[in-house]
C-alpha positions in Angstrom: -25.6 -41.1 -26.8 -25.2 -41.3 -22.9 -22.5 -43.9 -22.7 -20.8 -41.1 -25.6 -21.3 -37.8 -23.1 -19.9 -40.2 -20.1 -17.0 -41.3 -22.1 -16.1 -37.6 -23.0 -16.8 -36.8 -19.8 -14.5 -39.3 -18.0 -11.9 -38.2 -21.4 -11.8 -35.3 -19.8 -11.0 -35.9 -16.3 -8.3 -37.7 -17.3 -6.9 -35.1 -19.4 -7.2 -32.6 -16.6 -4.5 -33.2 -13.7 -6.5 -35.2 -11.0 -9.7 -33.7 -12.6 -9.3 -30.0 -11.1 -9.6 -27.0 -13.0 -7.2 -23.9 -13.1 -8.6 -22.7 -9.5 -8.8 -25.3 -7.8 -5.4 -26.3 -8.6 -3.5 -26.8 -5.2 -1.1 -23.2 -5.1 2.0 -23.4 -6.2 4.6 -22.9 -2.8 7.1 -21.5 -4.9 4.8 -18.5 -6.4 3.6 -18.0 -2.6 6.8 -17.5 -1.4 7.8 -15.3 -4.0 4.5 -13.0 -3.5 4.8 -13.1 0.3 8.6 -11.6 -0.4 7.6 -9.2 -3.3 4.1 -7.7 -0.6 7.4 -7.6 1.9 9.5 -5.3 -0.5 6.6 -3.4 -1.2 5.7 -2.6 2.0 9.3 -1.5 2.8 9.0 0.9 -0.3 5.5 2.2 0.8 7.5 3.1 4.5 9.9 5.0 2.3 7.5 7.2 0.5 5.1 7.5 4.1 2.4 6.2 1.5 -1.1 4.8 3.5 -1.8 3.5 0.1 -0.5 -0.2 0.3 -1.5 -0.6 3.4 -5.1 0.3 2.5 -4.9 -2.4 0.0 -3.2 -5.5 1.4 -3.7 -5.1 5.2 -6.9 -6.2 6.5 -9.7 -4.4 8.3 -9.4 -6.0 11.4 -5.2 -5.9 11.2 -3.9 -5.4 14.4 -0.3 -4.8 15.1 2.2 -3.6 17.4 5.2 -0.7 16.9 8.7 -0.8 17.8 7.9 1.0 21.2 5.1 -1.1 22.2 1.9 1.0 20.6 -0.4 -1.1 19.9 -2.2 -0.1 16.1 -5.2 -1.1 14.3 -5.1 -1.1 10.5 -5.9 3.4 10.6 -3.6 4.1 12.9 -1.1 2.1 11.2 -1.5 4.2 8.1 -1.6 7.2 10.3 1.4 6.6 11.5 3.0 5.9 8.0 1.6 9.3 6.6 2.3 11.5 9.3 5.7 10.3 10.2 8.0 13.2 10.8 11.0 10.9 9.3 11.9 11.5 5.9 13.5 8.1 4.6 16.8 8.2 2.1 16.6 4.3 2.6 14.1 1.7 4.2 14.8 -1.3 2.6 13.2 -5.2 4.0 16.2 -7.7 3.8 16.8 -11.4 5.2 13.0 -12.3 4.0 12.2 -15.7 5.5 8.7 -17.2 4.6 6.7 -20.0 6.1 3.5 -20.6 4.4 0.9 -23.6 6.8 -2.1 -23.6 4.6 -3.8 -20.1 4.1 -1.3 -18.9 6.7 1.8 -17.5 6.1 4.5 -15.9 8.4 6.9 -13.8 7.1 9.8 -12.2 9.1 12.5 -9.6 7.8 15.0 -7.1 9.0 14.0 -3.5 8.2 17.3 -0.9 7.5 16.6 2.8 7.3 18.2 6.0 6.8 16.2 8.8 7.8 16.1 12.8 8.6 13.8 14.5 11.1 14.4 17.9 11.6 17.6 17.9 9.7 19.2 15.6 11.6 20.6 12.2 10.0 19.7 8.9 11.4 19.6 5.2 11.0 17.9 2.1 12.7 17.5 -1.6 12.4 14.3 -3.5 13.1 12.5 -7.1 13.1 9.4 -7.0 11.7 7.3 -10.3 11.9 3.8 -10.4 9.7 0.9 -12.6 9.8 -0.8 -13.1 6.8 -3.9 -14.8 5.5 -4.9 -15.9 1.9 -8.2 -14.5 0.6 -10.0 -15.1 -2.7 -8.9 -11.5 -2.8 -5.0 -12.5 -2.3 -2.7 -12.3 0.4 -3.9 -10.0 3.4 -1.6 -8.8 6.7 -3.9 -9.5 10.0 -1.3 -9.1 12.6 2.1 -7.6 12.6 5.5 -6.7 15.1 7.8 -4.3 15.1 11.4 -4.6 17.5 13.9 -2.2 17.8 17.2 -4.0 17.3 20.0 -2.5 19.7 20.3 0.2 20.6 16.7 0.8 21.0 17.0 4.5 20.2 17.8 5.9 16.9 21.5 6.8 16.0 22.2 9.8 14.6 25.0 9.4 11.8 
């Protein structure tokens, strides 16, 4: 009977891909990548309806970031920012998504292209953003981020 359970058991390894199960299958680069672009997009979207509520999800507690005029944020003031903006967005949109992924690391960088209002005036900027993330048993989390105004530094009205 033990030589049986030993054989079923070895069966079974064999059967399995190098004998892991479904999580401790090594992740799939492709599906990373894709997620790391799609939490980009998102956030982009969550900038255009000055929702906190993304950002309370996928950002960690200890995120710490930097704006486009050098303020440096923590993961509140961050949201603050978001939800108080004075900027109404027509368009913010994350474009030019490029993804490397080291491990549990990934670093994602993207052009940011808005059309805003404040005070009934029309505007429009370009920035980089860069963002650091890290991958959780709870998914992918942003720990770090920066914002640069692309030239000019100010925003243009149009």
């Amino acid at each position: 009977m033990t030589h049986k359970l030993a054989a079923l058991f070895v069966f079974g390894m064999v059967l399995s891909p190098l004998g892991l199960s479904q999580d401790d299958a090594p992740p799939n680069p492709e599906m990373q990548h894709a997620e790391i672009v799609n939490l980009e997009k998102e956030a982009a979207r969550a900038i255009q309806l000055n929702s906190g509520t993304f950002f309370r999800r996928v950002y960690s507690d200890d995120y710490e970031g930097t704006l486009s005029h050098g303020v440096q944020v923590n993961k509140a003031k961050w949201i603050e920012a978001i939800e108080s903006s004075p900027a109404k967005y027509q368009t913010f949109r994350a474009t030019d998504i490029k993804v490397r992924i080291f491990q549990d690391t990934a670093i994602a960088t993207c052009l940011w292209s808005a059309t805003f209002v404040i005070k009934d005036q029309h505007f429009s900027a370009q920035m980089r953003a860069i963002h650091v993330y890290i991958n959780t048993p709870r998914g992918w989390h942003v720990v770090s981020g920066q914002i640069t105004n692309l030239p000019p530094d100010v925003h243009q009205p149009i």
